[in-house]
C-alpha positions in Angstrom: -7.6 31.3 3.5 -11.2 30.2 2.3 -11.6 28.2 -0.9 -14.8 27.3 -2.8 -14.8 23.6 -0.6 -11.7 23.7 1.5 -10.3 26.6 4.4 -7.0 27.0 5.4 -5.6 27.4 8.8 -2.4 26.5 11.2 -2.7 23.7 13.5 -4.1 24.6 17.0 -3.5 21.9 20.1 -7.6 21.0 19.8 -6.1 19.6 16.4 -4.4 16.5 17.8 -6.2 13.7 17.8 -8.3 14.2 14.5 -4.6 15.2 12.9 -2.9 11.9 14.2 -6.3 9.8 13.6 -6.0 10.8 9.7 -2.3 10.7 9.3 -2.6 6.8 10.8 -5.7 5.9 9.1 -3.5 7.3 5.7 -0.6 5.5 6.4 -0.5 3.1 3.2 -1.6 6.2 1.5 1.2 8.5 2.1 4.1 6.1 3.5 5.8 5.2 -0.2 6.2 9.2 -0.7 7.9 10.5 3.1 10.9 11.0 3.8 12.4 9.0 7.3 13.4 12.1 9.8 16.9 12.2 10.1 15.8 11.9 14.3 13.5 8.9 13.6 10.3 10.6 14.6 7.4 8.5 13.4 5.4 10.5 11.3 2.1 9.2 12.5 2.1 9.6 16.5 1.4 12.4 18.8 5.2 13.9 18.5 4.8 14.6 14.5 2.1 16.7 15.5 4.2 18.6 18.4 6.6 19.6 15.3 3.5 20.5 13.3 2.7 23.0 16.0 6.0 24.7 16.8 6.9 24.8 13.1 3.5 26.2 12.0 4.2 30.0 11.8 7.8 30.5 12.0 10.3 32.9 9.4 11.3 29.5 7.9 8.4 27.3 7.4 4.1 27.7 7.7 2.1 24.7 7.7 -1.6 24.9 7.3 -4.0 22.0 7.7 -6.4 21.8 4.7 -10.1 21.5 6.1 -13.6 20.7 4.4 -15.2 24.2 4.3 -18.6 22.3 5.2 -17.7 21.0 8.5 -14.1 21.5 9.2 -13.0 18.0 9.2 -8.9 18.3 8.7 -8.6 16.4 5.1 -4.8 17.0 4.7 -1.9 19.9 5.2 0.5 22.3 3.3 3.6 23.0 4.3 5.9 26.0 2.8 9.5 25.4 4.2 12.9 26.4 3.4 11.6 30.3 3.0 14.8 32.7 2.2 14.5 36.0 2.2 16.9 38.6 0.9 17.7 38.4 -3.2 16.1 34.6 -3.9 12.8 35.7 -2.0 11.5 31.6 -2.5 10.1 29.0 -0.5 9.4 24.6 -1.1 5.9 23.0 -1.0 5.3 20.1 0.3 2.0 18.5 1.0 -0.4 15.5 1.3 -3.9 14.5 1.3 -5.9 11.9 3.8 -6.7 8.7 1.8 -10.3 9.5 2.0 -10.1 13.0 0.3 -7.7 11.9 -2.1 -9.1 12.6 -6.3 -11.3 14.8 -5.5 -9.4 18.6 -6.5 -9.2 19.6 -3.1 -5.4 19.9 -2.9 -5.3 21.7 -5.6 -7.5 23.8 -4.8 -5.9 24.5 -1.4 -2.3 24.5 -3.2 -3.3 27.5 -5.4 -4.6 29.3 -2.5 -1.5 28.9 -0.4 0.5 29.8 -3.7 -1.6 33.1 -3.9 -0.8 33.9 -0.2 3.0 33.5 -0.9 2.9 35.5 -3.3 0.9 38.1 -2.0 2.5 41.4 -0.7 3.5 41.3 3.2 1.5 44.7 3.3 -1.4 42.9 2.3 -0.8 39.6 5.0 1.4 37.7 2.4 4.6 36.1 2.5 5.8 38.4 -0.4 7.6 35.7 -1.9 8.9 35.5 -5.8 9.2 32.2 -6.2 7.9 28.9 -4.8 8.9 25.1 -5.7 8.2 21.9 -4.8 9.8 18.3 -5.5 7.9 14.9 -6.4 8.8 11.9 -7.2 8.2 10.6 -11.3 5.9 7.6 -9.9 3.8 10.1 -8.0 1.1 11.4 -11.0 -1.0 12.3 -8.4 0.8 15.3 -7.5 2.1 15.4 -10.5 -1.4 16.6 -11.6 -1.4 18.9 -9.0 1.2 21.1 -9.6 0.4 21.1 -13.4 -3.1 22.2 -12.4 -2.0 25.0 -9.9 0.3 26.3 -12.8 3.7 24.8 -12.1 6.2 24.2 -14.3 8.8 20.9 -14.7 12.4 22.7 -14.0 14.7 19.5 -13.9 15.6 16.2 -12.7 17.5 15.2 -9.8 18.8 11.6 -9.7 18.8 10.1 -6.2 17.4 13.0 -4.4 15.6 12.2 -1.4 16.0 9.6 1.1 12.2 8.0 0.9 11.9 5.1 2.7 15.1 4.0 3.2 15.8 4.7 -0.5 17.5 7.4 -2.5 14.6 8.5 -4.8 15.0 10.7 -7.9 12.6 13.2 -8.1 11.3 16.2 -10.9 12.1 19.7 -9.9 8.8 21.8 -10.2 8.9 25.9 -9.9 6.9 29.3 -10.8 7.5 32.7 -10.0 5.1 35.5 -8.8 5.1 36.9 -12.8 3.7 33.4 -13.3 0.9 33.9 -11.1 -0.5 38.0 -11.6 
């Protein structure tokens, strides 16, 4: 998926060390908003990016790094998991952005290209789905923005959500449907 300043692509082994260089160089960036893995994988060594790579394409979950158009440098990645087929046809967002590419539109930019894909027909090398969501935390007006920019809607509230940090977070419920997005 090609943007007007950032492409889209899944992970590829040449990806490591640039990957794990920006997801440690982002730590104080991204920490206060990510979830502990139940297994205790750190989220900033070589193994995160093993799960990056085996999760990338599956039924269930595609991750694409978001990278500069320009030169390619990896500035961040989208991840659509929990994709159910049958009648709900819907799949949850979640992303981040290096530290250094952070304010500058291009998550939202590559958000509402990934939302186009998932909503595109699978005869036409989409996901097909109908409805896509994604979950943020109220202190997080960052992506916030995002997902108001993209064309997301606020659905609800959940109190005590998401484990982040070591801390049962509430979080806003953001959704839109393919009707949303023709």
């Amino acid at each position: 998926m090609i943007g007007q300043r950032v492409l889209l692509r899944h992970p590829c082994i040449a990806d490591r060390d640039e990957f794990v260089e920006l997801r440690v160089s982002s730590r104080e960036h991204l920490e206060r908003w990510e979830p502990i893995p139940p297994s205790g994988l750190d989220l900033y060594s070589n193994e995160a990016f093993d799960r990056e790579l085996e999760t990338h394409n599956t039924p269930e979950s595609q991750r694409w790094l978001v990278c500069m158009k320009d030169t390619g440098a990896i500035a961040g990645r989208i991840a659509l998991g929990n994709i159910e087929r049958g009648p709900f046809q819907n799949g949850r967002f979640g992303y981040w952005i290096g530290s250094k590419y952070a304010r500058q539109g291009l998550m939202s930019e590559a958000l509402s290209l990934t939302v186009a894909h998932a909503f595109a027909p699978s005869d036409e090398g989409g996901l097909g789905l109908h409805r896509v969501c994604a979950n943020i935390m109220p202190s997080n007006g960052a992506s916030r923005r995002v997902l108001e920019k993209v064309g997301f809607v606020q659905e609800g509230f959940s109190e005590k959500y998401l484990q982040i940090q070591g801390v049962w977070e509430d979080h806003e419920r953001w959704g839109m449907t393919a009707e949303v997005n023709l």
